[in-house]
C-alpha atoms as an extended CHARMM CRD file, in Angstrom:
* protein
*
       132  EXT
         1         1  UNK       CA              0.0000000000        0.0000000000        0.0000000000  PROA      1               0.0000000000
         2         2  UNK       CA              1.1470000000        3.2530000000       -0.6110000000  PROA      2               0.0000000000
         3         3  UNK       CA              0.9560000000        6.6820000000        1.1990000000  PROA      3               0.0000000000
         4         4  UNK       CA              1.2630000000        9.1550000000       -1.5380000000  PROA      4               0.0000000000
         5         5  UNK       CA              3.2290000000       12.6710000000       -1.3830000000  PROA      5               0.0000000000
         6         6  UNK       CA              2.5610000000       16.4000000000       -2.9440000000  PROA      6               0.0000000000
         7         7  UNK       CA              6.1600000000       15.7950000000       -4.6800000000  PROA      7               0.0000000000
         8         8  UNK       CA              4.4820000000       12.7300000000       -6.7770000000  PROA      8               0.0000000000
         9         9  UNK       CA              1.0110000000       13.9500000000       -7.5240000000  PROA      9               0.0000000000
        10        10  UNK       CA              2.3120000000       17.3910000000       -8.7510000000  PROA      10              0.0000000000
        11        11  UNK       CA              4.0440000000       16.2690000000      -11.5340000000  PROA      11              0.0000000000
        12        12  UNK       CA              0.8780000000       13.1300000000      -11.9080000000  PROA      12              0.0000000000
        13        13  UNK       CA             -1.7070000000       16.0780000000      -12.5870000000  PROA      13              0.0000000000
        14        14  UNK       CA              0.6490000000       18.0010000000      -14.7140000000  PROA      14              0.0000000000
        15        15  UNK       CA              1.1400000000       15.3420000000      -16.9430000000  PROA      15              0.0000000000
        16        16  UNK       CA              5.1690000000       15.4550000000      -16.3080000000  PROA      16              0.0000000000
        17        17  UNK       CA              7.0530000000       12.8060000000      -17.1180000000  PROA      17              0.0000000000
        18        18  UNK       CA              8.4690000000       11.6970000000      -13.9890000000  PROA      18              0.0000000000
        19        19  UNK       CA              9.6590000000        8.2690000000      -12.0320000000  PROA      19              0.0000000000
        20        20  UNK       CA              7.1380000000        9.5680000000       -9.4680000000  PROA      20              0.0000000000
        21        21  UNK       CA              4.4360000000       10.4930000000      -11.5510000000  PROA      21              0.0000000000
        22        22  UNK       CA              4.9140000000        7.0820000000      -13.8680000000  PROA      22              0.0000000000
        23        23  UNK       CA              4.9460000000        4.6410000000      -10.8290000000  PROA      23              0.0000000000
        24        24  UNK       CA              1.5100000000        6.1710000000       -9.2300000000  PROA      24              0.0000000000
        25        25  UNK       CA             -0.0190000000        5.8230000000      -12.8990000000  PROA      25              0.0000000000
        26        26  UNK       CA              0.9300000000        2.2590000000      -13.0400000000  PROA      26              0.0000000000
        27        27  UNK       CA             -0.3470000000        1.6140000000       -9.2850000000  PROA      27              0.0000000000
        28        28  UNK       CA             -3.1460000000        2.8060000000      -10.3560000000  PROA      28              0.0000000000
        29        29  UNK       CA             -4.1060000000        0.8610000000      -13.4600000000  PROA      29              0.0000000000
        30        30  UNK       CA             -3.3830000000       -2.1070000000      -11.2100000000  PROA      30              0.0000000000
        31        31  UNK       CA             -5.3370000000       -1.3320000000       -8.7140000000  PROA      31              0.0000000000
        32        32  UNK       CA             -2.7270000000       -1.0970000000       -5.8580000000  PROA      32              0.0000000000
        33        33  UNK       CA             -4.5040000000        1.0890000000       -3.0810000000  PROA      33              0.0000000000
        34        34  UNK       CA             -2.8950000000        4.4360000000       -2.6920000000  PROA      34              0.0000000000
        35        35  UNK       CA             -3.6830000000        6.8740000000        0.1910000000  PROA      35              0.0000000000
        36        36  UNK       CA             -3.5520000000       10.3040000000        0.6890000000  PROA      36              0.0000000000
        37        37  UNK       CA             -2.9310000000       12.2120000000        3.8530000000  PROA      37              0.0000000000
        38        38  UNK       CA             -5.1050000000       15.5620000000        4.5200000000  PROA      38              0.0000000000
        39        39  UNK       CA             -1.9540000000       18.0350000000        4.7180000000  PROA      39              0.0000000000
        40        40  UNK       CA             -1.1380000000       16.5930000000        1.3850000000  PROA      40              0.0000000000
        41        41  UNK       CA             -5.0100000000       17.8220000000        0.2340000000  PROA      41              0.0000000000
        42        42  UNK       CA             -4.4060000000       21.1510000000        1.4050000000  PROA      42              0.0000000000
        43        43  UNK       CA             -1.0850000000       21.4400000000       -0.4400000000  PROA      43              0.0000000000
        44        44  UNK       CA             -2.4480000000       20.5750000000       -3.7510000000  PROA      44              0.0000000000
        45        45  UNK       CA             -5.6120000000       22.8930000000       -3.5560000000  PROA      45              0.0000000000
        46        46  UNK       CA             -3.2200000000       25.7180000000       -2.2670000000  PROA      46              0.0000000000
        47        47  UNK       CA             -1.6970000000       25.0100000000       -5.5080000000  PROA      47              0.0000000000
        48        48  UNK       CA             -4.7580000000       25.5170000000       -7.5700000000  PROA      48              0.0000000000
        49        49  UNK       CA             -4.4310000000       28.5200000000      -10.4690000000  PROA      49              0.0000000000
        50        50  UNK       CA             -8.0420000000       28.9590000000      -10.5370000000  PROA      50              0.0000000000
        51        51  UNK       CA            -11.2910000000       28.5280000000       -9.7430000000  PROA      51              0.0000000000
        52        52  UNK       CA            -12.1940000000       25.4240000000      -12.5360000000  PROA      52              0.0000000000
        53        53  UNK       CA             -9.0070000000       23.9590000000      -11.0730000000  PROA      53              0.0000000000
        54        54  UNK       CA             -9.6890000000       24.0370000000       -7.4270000000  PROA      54              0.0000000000
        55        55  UNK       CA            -13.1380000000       22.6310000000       -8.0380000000  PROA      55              0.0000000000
        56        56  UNK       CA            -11.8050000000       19.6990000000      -10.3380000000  PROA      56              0.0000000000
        57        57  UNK       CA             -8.8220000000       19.0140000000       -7.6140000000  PROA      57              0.0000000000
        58        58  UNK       CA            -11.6390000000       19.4760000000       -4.5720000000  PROA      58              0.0000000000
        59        59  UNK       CA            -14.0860000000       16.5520000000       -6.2410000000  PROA      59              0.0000000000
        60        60  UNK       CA            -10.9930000000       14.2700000000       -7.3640000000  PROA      60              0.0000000000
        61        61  UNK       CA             -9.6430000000       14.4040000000       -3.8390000000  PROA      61              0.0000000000
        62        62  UNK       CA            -12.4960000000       13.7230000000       -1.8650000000  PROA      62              0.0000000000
        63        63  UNK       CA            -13.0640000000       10.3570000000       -3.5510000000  PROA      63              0.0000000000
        64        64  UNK       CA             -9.3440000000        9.2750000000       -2.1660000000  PROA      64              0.0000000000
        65        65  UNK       CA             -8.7690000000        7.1830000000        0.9600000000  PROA      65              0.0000000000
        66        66  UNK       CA             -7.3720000000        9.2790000000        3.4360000000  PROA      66              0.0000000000
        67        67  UNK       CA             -4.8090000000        8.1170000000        6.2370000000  PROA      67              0.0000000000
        68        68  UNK       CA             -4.6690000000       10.1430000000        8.8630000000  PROA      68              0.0000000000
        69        69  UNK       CA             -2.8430000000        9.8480000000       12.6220000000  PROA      69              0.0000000000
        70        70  UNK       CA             -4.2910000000        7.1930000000       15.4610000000  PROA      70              0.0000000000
        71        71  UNK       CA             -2.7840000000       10.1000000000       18.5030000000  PROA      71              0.0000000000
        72        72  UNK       CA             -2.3990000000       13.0160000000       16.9610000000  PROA      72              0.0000000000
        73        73  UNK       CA              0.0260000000       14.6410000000       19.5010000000  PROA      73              0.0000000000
        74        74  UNK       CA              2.0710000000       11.4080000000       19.4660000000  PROA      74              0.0000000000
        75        75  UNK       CA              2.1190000000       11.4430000000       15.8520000000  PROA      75              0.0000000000
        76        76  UNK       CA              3.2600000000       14.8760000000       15.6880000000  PROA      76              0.0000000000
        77        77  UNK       CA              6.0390000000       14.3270000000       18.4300000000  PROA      77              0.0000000000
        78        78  UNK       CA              7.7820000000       11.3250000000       16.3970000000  PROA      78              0.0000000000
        79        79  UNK       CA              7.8580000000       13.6950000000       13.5700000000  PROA      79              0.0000000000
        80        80  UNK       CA              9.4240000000       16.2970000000       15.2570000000  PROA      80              0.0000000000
        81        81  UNK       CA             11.7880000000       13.6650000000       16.7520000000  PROA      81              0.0000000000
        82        82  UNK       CA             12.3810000000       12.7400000000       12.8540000000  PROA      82              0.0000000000
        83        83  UNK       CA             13.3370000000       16.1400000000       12.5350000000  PROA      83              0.0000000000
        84        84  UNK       CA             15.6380000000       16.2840000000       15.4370000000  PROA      84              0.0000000000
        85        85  UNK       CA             17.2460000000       13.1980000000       14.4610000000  PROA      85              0.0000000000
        86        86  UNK       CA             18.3330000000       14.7520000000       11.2260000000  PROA      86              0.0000000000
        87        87  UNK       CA             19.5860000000       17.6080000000       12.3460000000  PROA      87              0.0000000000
        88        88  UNK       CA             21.9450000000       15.9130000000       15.3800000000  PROA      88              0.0000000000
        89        89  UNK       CA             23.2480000000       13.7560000000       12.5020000000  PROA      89              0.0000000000
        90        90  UNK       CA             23.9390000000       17.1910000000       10.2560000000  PROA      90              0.0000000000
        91        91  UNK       CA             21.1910000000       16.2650000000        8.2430000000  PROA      91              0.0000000000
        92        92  UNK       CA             18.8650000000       18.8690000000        6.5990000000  PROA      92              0.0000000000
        93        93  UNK       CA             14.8230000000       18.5850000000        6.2000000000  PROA      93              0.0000000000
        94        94  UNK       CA             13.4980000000       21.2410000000        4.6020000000  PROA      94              0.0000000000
        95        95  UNK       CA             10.1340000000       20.5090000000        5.0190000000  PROA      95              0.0000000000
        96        96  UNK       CA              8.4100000000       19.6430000000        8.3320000000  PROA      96              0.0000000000
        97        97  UNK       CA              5.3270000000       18.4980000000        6.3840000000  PROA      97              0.0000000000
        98        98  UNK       CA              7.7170000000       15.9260000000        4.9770000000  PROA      98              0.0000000000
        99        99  UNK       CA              8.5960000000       14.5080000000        8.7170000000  PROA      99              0.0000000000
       100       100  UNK       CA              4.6190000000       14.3950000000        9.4010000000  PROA      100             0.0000000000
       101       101  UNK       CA              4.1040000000       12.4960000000        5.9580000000  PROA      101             0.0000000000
       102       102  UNK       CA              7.1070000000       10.0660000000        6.7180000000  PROA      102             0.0000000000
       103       103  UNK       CA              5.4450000000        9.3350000000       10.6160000000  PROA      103             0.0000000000
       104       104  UNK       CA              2.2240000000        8.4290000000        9.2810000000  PROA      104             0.0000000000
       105       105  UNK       CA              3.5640000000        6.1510000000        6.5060000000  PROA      105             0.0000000000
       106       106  UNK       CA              5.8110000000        4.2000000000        9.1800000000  PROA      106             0.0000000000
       107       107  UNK       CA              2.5860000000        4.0310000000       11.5690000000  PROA      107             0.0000000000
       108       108  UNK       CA              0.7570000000        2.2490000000        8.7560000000  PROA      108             0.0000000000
       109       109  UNK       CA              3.1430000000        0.3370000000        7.5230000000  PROA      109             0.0000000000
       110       110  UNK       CA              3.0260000000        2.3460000000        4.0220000000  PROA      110             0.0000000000
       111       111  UNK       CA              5.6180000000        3.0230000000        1.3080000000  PROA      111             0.0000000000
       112       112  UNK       CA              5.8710000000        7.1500000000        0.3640000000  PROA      112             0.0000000000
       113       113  UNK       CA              5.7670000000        7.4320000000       -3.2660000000  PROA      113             0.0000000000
       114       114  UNK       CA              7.3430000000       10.5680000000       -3.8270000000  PROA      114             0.0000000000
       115       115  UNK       CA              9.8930000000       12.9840000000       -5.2990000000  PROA      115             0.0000000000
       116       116  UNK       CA             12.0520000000       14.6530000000       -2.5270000000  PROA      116             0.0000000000
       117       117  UNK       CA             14.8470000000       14.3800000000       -1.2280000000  PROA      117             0.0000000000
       118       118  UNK       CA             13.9900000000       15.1920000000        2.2280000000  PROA      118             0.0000000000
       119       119  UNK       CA             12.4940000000       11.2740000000        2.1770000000  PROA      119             0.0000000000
       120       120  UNK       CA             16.2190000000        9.7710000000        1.4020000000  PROA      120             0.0000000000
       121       121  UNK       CA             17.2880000000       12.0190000000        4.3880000000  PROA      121             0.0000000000
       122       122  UNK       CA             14.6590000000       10.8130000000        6.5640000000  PROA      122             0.0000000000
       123       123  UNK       CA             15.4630000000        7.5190000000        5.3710000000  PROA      123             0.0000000000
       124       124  UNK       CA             18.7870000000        7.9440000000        6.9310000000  PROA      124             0.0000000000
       125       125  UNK       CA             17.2510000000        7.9150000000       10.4990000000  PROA      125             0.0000000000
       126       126  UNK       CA             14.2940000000        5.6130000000       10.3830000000  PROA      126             0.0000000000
       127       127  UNK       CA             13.5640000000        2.4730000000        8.0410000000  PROA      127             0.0000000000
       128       128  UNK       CA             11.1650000000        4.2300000000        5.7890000000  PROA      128             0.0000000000
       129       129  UNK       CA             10.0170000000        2.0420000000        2.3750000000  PROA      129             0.0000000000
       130       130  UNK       CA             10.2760000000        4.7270000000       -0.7370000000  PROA      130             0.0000000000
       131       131  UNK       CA              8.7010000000        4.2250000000       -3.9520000000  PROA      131             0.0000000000
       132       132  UNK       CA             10.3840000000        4.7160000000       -6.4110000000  PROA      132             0.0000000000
């Protein structure tokens, strides 16, 4: 199962031709389930141009599954602690949304499709499964 980031479905709607965006199109058209966290909603409307955009976005994304934290203050404290682990190491996340993302997947036993490099670093600290 797979816990999809921003950094894949970007490039996905854009019609880029990316490792990311060509691995979720195959999970797809196999039917491999892929999940979606609510932060990750929010960053793609935020990135809507218009009004006919937002709208199309808003009524794709609300027929996605939707993973979201068991203890939300718990959940949010290992991320931070994924941050803090980085940086003792000399490691740089750039994103804290990134950390949060990376928690959830490792709560649910899910592998982060994405397209950042702040996963590799996080990767460095805990034994997170990347796609691709």
């Amino acid at each position: 199962m797979i816990l999809v980031d921003t950094s894949a479905l970007v490039p996905f709607f854009r019609g880029t031709d990316t490792d990311a965006a060509r691995c979720l199109a195959t999970a797809l058209q196999h039917d491999i389930p892929v999940f979606f966290t609510p932060v990750v909603v929010q960053e793609l409307l935020q990135g809507a141009r218009n009004e006919k955009e937002w709208a199309t976005l808003r009524r794709h994304l609300a027929r996605q599954a939707l993973v979201n934290p068991t203890d939300p203050l718990a959940t949010h404290r290992r991320a931070a602690r994924i941050y803090l682990d980085c940086r003792r190491r000399g490691l740089t996340i750039r994103s804290t949304i990134d950390c949060f993302v990376a928690q959830l997947a490792l709560e649910h036993d899910l592998t982060v499709l994405q397209d950042d490099r702040d996963y590799q670093v996080i990767r460095a600290v805990r034994a997170l499964k990347l796609l691709p």
